[in-house]
TIRO-326738 format. One record per residue (C-alpha): residue number from 1; residue in one letter; z, x, y. Coordinates in Angstrom, 2 decimals. Each point is the difference from the previous one (the first is absolute). Layout:
REM residues N
<site pos="NUM" code="a" pz="Z" px="X" py="Y"/>
...
//
This chain:
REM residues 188
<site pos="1" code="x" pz="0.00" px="0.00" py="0.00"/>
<site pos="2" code="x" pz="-0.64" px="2.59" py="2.64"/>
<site pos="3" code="x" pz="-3.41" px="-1.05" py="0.59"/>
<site pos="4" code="x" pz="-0.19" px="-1.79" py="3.56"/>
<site pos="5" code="x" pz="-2.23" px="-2.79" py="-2.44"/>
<site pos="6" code="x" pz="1.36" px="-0.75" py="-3.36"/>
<site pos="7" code="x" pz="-1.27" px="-3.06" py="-1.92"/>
<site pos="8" code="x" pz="1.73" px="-1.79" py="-2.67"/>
<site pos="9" code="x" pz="-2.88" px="-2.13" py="-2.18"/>
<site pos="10" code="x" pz="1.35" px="-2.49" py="-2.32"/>
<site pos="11" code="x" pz="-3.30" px="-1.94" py="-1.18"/>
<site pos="12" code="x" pz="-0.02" px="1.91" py="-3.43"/>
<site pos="13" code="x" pz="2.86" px="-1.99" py="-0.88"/>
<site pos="14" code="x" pz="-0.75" px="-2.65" py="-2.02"/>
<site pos="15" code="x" pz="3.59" px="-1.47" py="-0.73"/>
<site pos="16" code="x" pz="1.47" px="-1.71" py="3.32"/>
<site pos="17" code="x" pz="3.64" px="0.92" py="-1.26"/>
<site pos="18" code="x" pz="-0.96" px="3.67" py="-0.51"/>
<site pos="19" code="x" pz="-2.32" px="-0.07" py="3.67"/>
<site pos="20" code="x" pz="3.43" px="-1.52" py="1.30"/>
<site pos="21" code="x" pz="1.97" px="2.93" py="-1.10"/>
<site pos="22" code="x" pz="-2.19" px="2.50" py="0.76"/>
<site pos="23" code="x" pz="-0.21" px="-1.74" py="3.65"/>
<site pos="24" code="x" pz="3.67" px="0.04" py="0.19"/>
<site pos="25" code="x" pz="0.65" px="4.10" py="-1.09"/>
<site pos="26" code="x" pz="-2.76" px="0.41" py="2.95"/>
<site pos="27" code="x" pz="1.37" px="-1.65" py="2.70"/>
<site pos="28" code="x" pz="3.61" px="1.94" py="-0.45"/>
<site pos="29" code="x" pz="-1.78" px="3.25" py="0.14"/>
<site pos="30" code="x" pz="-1.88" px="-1.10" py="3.04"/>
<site pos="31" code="x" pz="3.01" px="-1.18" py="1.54"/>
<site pos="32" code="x" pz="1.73" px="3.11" py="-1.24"/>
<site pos="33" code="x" pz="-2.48" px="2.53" py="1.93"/>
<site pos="34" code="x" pz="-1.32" px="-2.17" py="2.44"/>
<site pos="35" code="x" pz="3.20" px="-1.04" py="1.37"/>
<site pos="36" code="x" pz="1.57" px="3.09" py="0.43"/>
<site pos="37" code="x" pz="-1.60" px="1.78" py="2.33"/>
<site pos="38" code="x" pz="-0.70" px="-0.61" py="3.52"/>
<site pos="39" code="x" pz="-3.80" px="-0.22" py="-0.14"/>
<site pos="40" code="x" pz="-2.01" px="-3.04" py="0.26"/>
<site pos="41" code="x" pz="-1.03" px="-1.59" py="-3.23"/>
<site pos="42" code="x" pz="-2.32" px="-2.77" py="-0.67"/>
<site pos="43" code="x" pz="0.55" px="-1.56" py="-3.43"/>
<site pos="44" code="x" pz="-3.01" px="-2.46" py="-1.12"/>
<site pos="45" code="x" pz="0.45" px="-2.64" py="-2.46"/>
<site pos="46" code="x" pz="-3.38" px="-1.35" py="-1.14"/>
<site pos="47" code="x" pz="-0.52" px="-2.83" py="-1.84"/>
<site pos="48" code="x" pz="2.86" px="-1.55" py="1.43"/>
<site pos="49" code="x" pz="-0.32" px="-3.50" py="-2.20"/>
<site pos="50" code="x" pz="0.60" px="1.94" py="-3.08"/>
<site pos="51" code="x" pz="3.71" px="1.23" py="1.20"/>
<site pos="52" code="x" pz="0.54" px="-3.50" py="1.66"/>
<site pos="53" code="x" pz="-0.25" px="-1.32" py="-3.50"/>
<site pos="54" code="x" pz="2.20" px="1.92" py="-1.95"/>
<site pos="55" code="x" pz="3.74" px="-0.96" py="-0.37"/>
<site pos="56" code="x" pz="1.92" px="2.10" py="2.48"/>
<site pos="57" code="x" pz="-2.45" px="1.47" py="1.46"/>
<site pos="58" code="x" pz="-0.18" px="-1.49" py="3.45"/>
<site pos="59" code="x" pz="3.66" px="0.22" py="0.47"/>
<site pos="60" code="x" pz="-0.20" px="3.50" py="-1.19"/>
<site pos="61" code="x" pz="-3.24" px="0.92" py="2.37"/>
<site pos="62" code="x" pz="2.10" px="-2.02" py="3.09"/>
<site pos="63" code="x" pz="3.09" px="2.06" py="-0.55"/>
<site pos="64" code="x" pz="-2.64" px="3.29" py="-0.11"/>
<site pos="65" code="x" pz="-1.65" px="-0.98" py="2.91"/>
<site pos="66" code="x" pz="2.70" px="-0.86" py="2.06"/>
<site pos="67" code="x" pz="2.05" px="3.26" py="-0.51"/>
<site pos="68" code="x" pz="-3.79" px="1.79" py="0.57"/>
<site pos="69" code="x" pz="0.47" px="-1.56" py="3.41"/>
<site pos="70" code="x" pz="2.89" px="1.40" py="0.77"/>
<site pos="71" code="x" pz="-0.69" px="3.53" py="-1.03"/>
<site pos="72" code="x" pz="-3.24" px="-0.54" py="2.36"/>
<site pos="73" code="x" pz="-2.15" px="-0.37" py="-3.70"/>
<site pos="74" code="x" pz="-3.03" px="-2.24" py="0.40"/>
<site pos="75" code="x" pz="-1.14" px="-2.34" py="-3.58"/>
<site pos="76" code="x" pz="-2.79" px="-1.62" py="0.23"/>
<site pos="77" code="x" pz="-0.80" px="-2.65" py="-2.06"/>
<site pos="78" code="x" pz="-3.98" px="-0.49" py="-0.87"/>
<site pos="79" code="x" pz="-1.04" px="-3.11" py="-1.42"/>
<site pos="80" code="x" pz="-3.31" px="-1.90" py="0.47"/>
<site pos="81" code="x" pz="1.58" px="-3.48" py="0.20"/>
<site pos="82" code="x" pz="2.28" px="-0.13" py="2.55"/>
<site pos="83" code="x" pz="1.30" px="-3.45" py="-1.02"/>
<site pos="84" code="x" pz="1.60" px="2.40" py="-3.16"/>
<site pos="85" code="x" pz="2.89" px="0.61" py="2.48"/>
<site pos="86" code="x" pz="0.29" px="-4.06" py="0.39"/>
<site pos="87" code="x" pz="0.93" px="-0.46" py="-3.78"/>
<site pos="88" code="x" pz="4.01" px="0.22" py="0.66"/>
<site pos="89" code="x" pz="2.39" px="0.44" py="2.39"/>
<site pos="90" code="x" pz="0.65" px="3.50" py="-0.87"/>
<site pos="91" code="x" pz="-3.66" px="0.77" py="0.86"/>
<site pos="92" code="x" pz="-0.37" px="-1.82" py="3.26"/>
<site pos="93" code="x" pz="3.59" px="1.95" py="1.18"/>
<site pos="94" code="x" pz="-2.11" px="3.17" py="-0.93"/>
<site pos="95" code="x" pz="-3.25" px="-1.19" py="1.86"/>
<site pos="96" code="x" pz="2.69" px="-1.64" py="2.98"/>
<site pos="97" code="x" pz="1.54" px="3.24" py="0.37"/>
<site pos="98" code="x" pz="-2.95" px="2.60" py="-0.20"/>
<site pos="99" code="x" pz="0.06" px="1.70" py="3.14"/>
<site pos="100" code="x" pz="-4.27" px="0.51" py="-0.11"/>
<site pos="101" code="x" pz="-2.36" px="-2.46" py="-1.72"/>
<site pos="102" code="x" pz="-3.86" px="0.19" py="-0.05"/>
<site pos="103" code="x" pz="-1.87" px="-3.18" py="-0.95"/>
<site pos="104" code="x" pz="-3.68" px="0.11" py="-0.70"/>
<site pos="105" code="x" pz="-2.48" px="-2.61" py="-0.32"/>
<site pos="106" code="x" pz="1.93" px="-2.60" py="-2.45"/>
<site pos="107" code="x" pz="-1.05" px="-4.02" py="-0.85"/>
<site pos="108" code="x" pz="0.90" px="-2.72" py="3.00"/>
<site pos="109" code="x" pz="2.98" px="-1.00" py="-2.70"/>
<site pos="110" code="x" pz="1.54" px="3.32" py="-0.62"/>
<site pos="111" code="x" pz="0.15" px="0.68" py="3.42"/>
<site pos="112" code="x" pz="1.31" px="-3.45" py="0.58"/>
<site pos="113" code="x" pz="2.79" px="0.51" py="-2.67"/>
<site pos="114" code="x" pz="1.00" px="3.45" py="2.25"/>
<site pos="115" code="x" pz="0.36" px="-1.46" py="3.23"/>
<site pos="116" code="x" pz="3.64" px="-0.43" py="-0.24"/>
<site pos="117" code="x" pz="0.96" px="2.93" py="-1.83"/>
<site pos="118" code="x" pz="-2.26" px="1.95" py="2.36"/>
<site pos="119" code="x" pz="0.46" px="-1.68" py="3.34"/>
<site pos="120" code="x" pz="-3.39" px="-0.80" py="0.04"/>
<site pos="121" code="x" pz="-1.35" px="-2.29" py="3.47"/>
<site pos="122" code="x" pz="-2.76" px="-2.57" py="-1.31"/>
<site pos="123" code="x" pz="-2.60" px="2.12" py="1.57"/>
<site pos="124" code="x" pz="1.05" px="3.05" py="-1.55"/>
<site pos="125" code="x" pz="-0.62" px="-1.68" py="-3.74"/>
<site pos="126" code="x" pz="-3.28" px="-1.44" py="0.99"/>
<site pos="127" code="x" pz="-0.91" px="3.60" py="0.99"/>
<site pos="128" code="x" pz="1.10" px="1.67" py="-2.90"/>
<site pos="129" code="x" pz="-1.83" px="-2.71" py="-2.01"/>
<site pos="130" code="x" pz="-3.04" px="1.50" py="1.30"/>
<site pos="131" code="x" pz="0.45" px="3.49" py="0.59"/>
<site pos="132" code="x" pz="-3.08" px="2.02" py="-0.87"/>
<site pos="133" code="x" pz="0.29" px="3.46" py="-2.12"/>
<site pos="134" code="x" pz="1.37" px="2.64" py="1.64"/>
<site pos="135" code="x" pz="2.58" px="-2.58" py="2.56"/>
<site pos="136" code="x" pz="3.26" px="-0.20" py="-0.70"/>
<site pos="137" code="x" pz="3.23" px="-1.67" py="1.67"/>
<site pos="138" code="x" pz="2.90" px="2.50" py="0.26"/>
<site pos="139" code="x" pz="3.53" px="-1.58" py="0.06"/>
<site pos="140" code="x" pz="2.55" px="2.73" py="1.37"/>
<site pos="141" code="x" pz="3.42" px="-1.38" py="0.31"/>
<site pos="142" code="x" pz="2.44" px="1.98" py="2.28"/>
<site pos="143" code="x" pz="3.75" px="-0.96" py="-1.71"/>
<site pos="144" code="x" pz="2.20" px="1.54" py="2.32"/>
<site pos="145" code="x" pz="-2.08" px="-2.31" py="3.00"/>
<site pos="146" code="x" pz="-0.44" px="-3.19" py="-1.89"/>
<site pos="147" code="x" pz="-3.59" px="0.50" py="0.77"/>
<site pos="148" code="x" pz="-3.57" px="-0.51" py="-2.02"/>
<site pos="149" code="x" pz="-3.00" px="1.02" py="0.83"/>
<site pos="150" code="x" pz="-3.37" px="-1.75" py="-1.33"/>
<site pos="151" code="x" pz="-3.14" px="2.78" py="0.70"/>
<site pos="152" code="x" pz="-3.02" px="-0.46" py="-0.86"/>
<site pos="153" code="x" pz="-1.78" px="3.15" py="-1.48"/>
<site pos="154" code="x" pz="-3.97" px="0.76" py="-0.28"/>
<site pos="155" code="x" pz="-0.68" px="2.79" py="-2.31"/>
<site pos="156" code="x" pz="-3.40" px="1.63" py="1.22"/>
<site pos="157" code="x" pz="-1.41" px="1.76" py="-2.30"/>
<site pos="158" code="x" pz="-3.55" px="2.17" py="-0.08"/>
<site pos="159" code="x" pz="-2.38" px="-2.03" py="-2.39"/>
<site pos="160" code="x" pz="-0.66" px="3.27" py="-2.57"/>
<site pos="161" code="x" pz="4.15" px="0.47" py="-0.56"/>
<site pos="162" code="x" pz="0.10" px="-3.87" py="-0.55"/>
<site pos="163" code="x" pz="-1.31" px="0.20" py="-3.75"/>
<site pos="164" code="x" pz="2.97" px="3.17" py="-0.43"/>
<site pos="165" code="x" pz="2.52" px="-2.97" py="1.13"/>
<site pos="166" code="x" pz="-1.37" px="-2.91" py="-2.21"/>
<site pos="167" code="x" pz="1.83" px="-0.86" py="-2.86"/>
<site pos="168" code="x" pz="-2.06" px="-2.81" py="-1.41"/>
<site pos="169" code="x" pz="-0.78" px="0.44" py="-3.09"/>
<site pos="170" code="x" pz="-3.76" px="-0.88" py="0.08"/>
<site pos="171" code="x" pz="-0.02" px="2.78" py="2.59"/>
<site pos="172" code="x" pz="1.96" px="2.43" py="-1.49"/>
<site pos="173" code="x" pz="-2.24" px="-0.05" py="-3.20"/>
<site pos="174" code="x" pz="-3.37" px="0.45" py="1.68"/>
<site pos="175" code="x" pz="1.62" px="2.63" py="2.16"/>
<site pos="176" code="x" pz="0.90" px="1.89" py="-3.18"/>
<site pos="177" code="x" pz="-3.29" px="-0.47" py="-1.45"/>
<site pos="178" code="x" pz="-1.52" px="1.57" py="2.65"/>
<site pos="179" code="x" pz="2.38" px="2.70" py="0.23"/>
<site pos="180" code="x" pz="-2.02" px="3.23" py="-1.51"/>
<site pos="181" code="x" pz="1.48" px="1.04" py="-3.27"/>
<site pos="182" code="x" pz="-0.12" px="3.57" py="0.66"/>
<site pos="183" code="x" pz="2.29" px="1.51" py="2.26"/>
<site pos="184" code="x" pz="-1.38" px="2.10" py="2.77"/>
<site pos="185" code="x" pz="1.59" px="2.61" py="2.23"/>
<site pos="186" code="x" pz="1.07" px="-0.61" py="3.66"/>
<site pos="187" code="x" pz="-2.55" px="2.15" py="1.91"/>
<site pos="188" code="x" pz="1.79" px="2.89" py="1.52"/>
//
């Protein structure tokens, strides 16, 4: 762990109680190392919905989070349906109390579903109802002023770096198939 960037990858685990485990043992060596220094540390949680539904875990990754916090830790918690936070009231208090939120493009009802939690105006769903790629709406909630800030974000990006940022998977396979298969040197 004294890479700047260290991944944990759990998908080879087939068995849910083993994954579970395995998740567990990594998140007290994260919060062993990560926690005890003074440096800033982002921890990312991906696939969010798959913690949310295991027993324990959200209480487990609330409790992590919140002592993160206080230790000036970041975790982020990546999930492609936002609504995944609206399934208890464990996950909402983690969505309630995260301190940064970025919402993409979602459907008119998930974004309806998030107005409360979110402190979304009317507008402000409508908008992110429609938001094209690259537009986002940044949430940034200052604690210690009782403040939120809404901000809409435009990503501009150069056309050619576009297919680089893609992750469709339609994409993603014809970019790879016309990727040459023979690896050239970087000209000097």
């Amino acid at each position: 762990l004294s890479n700047r960037v260290v991944g944990f990858g759990f998908s080879g685990i087939r068995d849910d109680h083993l994954k579970a485990i395995r998740v567990f043992q990594a998140l007290r060596l994260i919060a062993g190392r990560a926690l005890s220094g003074k440096r800033l540390s982002i921890i990312g949680v991906d696939e969010a919905w798959w913690y949310f539904g295991q027993a324990g875990a959200v209480a487990a990754l609330s409790a992590f989070s919140r002592r993160c916090r206080k230790r000036g830790a970041s975790v982020w918690f990546l999930t492609h349906q936002p609504e995944d936070f609206l399934a208890s009231p464990e996950t909402r208090q983690i969505l309630a109390s995260a301190q940064t939120v970025v919402l993409m493009n979602l459907a008119r009802s998930a974004a309806d579903d998030l107005r409360k939690v979110c402190e979304l105006s009317e507008r402000e769903v409508e908008d992110i109802a429609n938001l094209s790629p690259g537009s986002y709406v940044l949430i940034i909630r200052d604690v210690e002023r009782h403040v939120t800030h809404h901000i809409p974000v435009e990503l501009i990006v150069v056309p050619r770096w576009w297919e680089m940022l893609d992750t469709s998977y339609r994409r993603v396979q014809q970019a790879a198939q016309r990727e040459p298969t023979g690896a050239k040197e970087r000209p000097k």
